[in-house]
Backbone as CSV, one residue per row, in Angstrom:
resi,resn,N_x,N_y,N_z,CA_x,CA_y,CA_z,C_x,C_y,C_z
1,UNK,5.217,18.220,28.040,4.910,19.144,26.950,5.388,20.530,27.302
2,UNK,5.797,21.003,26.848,6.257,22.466,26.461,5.475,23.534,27.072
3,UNK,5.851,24.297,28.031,3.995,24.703,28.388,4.790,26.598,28.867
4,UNK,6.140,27.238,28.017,6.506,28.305,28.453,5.711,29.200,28.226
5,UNK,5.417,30.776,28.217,5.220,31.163,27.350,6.021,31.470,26.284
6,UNK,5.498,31.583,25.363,6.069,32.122,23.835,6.270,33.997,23.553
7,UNK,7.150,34.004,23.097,7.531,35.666,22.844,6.614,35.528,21.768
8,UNK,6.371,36.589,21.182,5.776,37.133,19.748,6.454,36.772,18.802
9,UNK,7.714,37.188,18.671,8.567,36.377,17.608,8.496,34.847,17.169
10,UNK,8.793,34.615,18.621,8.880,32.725,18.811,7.427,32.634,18.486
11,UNK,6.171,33.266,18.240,5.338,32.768,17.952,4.873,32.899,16.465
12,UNK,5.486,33.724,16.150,5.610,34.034,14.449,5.939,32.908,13.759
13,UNK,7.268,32.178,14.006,7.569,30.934,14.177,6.759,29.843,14.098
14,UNK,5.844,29.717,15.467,4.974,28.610,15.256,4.144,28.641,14.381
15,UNK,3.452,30.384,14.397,2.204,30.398,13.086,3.073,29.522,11.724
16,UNK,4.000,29.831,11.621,4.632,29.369,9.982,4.537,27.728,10.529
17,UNK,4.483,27.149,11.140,5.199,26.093,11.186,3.297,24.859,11.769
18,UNK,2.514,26.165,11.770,1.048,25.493,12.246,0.278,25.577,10.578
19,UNK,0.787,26.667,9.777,0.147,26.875,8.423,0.776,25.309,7.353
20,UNK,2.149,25.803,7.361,2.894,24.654,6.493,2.375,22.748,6.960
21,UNK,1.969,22.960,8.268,2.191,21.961,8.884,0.682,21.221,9.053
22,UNK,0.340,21.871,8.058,-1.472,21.314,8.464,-1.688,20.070,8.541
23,UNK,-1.334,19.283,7.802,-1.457,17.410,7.383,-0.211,16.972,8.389
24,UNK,-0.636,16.643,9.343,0.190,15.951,11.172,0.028,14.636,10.748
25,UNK,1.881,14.392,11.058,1.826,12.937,10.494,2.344,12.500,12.162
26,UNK,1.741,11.100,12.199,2.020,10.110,13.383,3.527,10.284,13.776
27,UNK,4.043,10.899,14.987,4.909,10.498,15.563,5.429,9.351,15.937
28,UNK,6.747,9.062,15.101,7.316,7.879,15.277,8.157,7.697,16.400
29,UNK,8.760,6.166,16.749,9.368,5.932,17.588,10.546,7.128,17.565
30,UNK,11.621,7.424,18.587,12.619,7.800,18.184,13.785,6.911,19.230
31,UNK,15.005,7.469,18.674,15.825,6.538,19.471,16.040,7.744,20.849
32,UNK,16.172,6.489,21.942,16.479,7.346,23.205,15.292,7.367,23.777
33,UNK,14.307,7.571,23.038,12.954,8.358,23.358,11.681,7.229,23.549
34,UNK,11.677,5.812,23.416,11.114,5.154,23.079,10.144,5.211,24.446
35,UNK,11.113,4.956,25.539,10.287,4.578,26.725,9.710,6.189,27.371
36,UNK,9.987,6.899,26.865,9.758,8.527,27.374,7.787,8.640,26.773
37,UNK,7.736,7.759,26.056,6.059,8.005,25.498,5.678,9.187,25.039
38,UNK,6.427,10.834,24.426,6.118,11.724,24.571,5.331,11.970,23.768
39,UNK,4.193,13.083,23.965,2.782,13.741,23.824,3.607,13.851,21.701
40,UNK,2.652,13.730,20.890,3.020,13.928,19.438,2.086,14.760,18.350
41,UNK,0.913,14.810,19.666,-0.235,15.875,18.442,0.232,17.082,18.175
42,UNK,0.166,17.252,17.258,0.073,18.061,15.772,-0.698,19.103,16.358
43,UNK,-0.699,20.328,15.540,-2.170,21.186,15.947,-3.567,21.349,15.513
44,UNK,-2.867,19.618,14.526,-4.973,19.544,14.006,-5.317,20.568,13.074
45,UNK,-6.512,19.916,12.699,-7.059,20.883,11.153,-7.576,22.208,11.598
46,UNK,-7.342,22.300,12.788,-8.922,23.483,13.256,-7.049,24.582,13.791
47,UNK,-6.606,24.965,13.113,-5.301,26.073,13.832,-5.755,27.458,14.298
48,UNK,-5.370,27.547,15.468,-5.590,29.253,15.974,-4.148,29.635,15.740
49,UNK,-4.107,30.244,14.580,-2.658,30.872,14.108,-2.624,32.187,14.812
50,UNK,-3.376,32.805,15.893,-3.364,33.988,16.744,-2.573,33.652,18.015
51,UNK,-3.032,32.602,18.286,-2.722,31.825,19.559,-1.876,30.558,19.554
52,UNK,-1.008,30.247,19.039,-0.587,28.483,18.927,0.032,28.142,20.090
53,UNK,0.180,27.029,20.245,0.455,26.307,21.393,1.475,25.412,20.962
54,UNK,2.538,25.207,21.564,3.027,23.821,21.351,2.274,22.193,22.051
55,UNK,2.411,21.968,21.439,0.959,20.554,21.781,2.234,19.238,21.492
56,UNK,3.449,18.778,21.499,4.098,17.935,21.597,4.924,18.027,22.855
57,UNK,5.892,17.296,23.460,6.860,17.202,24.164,8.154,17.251,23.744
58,UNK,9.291,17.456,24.025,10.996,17.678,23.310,10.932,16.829,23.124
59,UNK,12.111,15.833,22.456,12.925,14.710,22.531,13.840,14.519,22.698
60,UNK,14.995,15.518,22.733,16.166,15.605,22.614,16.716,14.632,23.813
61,UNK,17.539,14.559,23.837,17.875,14.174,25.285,19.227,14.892,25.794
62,UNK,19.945,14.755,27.027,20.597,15.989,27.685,22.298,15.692,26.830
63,UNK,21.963,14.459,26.608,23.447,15.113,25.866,23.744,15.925,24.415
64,UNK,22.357,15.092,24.035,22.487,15.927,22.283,22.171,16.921,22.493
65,UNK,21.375,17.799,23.557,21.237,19.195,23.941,22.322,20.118,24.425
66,UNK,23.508,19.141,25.008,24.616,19.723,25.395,25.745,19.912,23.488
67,UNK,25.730,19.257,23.390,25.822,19.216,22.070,25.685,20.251,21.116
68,UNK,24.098,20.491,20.968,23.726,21.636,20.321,23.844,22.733,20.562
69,UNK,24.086,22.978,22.180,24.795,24.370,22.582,25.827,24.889,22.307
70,UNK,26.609,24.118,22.312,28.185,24.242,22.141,28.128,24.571,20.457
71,UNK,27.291,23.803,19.295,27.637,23.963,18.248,26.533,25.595,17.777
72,UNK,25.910,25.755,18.863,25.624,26.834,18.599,25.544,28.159,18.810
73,UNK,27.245,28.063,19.528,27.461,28.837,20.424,28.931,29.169,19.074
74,UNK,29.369,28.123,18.209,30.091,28.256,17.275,29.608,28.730,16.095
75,UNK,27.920,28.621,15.748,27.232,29.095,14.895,27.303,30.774,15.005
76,UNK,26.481,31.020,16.147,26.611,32.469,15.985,27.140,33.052,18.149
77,UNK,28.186,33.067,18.014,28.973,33.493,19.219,28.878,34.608,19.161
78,UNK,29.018,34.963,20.522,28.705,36.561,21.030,29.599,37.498,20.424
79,UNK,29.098,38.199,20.626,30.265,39.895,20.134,30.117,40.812,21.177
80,UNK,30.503,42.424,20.375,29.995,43.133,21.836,28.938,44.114,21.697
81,UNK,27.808,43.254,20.496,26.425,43.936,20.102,25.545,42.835,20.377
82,UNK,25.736,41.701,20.590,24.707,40.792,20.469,25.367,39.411,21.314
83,UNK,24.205,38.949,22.256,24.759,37.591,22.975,24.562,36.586,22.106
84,UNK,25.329,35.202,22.592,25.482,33.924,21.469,23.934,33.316,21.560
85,UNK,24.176,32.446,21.207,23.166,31.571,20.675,22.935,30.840,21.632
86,UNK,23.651,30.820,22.322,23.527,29.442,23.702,22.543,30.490,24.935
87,UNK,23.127,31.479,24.639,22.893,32.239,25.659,21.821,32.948,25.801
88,UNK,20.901,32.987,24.209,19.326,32.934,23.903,18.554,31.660,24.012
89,UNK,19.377,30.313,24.390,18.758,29.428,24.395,18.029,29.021,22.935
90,UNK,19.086,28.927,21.718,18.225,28.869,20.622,17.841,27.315,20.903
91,UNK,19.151,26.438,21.129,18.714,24.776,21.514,17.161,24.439,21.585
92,UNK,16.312,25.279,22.720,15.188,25.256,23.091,14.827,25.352,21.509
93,UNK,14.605,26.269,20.800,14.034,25.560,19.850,14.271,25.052,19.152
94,UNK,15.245,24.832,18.717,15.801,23.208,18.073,14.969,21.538,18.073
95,UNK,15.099,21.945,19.899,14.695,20.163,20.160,12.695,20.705,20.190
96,UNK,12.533,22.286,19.946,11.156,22.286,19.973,10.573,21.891,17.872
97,UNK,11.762,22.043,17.618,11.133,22.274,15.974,11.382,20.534,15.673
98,UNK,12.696,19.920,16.036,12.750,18.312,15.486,12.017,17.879,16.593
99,UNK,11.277,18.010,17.220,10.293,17.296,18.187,9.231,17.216,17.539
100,UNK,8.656,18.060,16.565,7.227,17.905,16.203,6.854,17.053,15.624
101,UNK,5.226,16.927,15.185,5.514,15.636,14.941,4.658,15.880,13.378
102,UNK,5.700,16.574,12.195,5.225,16.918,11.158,6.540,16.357,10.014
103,UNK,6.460,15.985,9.030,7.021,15.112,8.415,8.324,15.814,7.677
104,UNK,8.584,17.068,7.523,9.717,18.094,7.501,10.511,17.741,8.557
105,UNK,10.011,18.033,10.221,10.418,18.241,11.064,10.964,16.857,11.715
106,UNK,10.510,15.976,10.780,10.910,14.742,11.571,12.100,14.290,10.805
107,UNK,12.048,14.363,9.750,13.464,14.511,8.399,14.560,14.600,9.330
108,UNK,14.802,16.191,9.456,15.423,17.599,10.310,15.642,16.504,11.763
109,UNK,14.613,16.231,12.191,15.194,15.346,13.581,16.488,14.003,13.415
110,UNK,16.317,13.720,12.299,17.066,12.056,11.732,18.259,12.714,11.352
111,UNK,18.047,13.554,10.745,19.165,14.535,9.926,20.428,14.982,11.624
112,UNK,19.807,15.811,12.408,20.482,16.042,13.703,20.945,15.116,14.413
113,UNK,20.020,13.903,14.942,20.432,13.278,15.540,21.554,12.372,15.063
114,UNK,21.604,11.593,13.525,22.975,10.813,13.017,23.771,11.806,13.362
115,UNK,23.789,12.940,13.024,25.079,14.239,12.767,25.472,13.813,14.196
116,UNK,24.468,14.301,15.365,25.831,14.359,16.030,25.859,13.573,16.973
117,UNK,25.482,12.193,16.411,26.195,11.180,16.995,27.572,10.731,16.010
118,UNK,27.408,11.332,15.039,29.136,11.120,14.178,29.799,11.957,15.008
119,UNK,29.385,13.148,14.964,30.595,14.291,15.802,30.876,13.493,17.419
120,UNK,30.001,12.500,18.006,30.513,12.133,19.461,31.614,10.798,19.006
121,UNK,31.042,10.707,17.582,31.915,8.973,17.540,33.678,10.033,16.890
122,UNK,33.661,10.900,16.460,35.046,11.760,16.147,35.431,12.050,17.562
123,UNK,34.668,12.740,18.528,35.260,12.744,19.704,35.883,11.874,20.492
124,UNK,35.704,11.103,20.262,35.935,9.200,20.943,37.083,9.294,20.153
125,UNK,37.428,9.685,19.305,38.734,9.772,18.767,40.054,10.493,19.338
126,UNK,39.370,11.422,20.011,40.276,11.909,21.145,40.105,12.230,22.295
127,UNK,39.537,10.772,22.970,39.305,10.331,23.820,38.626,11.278,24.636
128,UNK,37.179,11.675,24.329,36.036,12.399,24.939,34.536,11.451,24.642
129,UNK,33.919,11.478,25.522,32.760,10.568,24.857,31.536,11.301,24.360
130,UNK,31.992,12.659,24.528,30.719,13.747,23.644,31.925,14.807,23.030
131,UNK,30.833,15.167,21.972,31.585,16.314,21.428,31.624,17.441,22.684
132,UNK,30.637,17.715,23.354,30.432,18.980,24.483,31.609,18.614,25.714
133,UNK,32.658,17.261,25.537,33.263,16.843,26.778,34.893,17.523,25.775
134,UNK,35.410,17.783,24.738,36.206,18.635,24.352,36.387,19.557,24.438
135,UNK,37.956,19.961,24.533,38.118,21.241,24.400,37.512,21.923,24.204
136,UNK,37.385,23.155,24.380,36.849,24.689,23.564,37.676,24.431,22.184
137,UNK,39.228,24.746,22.322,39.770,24.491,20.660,39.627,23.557,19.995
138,UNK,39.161,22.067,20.768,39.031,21.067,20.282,37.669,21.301,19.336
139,UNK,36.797,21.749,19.666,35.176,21.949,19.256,35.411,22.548,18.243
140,UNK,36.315,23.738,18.282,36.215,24.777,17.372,36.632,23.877,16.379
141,UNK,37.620,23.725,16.464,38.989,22.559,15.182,37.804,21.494,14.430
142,UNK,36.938,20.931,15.832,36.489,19.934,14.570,35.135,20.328,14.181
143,UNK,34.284,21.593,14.174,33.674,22.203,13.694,33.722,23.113,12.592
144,UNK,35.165,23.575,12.651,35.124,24.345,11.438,35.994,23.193,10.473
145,UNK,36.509,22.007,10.891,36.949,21.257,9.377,35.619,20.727,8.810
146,UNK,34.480,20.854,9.590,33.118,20.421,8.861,32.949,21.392,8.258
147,UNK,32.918,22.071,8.537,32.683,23.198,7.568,33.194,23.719,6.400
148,UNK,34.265,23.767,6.484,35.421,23.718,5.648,35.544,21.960,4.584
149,UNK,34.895,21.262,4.823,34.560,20.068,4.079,33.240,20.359,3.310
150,UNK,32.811,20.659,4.142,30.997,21.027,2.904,31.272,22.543,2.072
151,UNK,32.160,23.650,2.534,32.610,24.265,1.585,33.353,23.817,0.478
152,UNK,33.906,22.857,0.452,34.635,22.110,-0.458,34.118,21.234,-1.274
153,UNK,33.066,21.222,-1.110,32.646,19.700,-1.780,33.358,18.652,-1.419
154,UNK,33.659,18.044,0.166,34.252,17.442,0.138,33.542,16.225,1.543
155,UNK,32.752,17.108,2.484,31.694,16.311,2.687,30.974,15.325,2.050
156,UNK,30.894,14.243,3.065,29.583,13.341,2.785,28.039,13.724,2.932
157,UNK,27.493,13.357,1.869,25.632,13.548,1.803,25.664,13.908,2.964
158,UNK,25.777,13.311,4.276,24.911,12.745,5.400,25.677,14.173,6.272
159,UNK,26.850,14.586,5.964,27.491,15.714,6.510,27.228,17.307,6.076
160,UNK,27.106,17.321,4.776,26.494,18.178,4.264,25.046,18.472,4.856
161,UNK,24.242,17.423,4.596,22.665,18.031,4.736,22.442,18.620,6.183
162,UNK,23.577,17.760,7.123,23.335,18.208,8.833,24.273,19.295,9.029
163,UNK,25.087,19.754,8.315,25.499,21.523,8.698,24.517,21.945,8.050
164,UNK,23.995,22.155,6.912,23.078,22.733,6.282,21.914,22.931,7.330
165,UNK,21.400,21.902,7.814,20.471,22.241,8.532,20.695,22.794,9.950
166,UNK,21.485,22.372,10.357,22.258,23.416,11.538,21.909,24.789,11.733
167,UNK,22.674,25.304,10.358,22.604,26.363,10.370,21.566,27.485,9.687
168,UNK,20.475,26.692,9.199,19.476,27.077,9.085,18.481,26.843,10.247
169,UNK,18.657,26.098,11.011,17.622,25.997,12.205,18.205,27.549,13.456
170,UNK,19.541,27.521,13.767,20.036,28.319,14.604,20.265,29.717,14.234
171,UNK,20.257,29.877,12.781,20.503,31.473,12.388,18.542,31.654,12.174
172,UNK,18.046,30.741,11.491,16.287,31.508,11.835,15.933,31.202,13.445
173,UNK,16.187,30.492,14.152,16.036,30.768,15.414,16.660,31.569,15.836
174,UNK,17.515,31.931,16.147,18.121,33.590,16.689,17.733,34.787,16.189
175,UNK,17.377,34.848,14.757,17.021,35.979,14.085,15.177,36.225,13.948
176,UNK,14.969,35.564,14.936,13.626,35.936,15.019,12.788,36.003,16.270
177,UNK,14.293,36.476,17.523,14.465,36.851,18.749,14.416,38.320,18.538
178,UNK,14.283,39.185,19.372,14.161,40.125,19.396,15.802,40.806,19.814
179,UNK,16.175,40.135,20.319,18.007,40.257,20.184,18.420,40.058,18.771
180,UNK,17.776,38.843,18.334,18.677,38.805,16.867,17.986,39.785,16.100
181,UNK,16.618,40.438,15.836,16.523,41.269,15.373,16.862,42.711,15.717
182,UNK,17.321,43.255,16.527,17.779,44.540,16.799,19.388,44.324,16.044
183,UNK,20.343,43.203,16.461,21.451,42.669,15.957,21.630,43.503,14.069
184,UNK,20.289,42.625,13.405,20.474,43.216,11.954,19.917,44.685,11.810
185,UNK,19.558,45.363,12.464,18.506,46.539,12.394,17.282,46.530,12.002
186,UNK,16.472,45.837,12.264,14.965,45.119,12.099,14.395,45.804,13.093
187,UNK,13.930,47.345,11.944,12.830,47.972,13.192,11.416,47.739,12.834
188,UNK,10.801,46.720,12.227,8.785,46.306,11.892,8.424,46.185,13.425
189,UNK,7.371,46.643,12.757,6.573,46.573,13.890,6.737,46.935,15.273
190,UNK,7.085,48.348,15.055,7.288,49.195,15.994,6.433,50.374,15.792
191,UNK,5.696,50.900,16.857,4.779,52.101,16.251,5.745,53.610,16.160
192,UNK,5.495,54.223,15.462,5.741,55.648,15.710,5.029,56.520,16.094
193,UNK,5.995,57.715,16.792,5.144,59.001,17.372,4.322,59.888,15.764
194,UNK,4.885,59.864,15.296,4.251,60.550,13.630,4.925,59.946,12.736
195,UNK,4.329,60.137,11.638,4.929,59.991,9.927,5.050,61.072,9.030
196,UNK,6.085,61.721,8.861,6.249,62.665,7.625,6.294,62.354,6.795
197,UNK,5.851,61.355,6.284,6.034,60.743,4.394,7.176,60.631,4.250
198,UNK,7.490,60.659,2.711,8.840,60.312,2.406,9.184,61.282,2.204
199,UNK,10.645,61.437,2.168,11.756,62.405,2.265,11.641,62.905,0.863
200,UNK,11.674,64.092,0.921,11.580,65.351,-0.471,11.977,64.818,-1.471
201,UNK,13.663,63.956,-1.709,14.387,63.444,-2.971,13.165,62.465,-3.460
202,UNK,12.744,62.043,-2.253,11.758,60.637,-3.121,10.313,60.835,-3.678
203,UNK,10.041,61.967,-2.965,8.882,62.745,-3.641,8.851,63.200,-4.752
204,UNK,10.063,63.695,-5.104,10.539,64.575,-6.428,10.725,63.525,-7.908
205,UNK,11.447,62.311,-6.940,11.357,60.966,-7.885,10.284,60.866,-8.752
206,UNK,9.194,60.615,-8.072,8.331,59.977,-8.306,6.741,61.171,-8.519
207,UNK,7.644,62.474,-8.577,6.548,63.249,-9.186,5.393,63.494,-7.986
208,UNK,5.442,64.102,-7.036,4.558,64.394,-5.755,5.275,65.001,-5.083
């Protein structure tokens, strides 16, 4: 089980995901994972949304984790204001959010795991047995023709829904790091030394 501590952010996170998540459905088998027995409780009706805990174990296993780095290192790659995605370790929560054992999150797990076992069976195509065992250009090439297929309408269901969720799992996981929020200029919840009200034009607006 999961036992880091949690940043504030990353725990903002769980509160959303302990509120939405009230009705904990039985953790099912998964593939890979069968003989691993891992921990699947839920956080139960009684939630300390002050305090949450992760109360399951990952599932991922080390290659689909190698996997998800790499594709999320193509999601949102470094610049020279902000480190990548690999390099915040968003993965970690990835295999922490399709690990749970809540009936969204288990979708989102089925959804990841076919995806990228298609992307290892394309790699086998040029003769790699993971997507993470390709090129750098190789990754890039066959990451952005996925992309460039679900921009098109030209993806399959099953391709579509797993970039979609990709990139909704790795851009709200990064952006609710304290790196990814300085990144957009996200100053909440920061105290100040004083408050002068609002600036004169807006006073004048609005008659005060």
């Amino acid at each position: 089980m999961s036992s880091e501590k949690l940043s504030p952010n990353r725990r903002r996170v769980l509160k959303l995901m302990a509120v939405t998540g009230a009705s904990a459905a039985y953790l099912s088998n998964y593939p890979h994972a069968a003989e691993a027995q891992p921990r699947s409780e839920g956080y139960g009706q009684d939630v300390d949304v002050n305090n949450p805990v992760v109360t399951w174990d990952k599932t991922l296993d080390d290659n689909q984790l190698k996997n998800l780095t790499v594709i999320g290192d193509l999601v949102i790659p470094a610049d020279d204001r902000s480190p990548s995605a690999g390099l915040l370790n968003i993965t970690d929560f990835v295999d922490e959010w399709v690990s749970a054992p809540y009936p969204d999150q288990q979708k989102d797990r089925d959804t990841i795991v076919s995806g990228l076992a298609r992307l290892n069976g394309r790699a086998k195509e040029n003769d790699a047995r993971y997507f993470y065992n390709l090129a750098a250009s190789q990754q890039a090439a066959m990451f952005d023709a996925l992309a460039k297929s679900v921009e098109t309408g030209k993806a399959s269901e099953h391709d579509d829904l797993f970039f979609e969720r990709l990139i909704y799992l790795y851009v709200g996981g990064y952006y609710t790091t304290d790196e990814g929020m300085e990144d957009i200029g996200y100053a909440g919840n920061v105290p100040l030394d004083s408050f002068d009200g609002p600036p004169e034009e807006i006073r004048k607006l609005i008659g005060v």
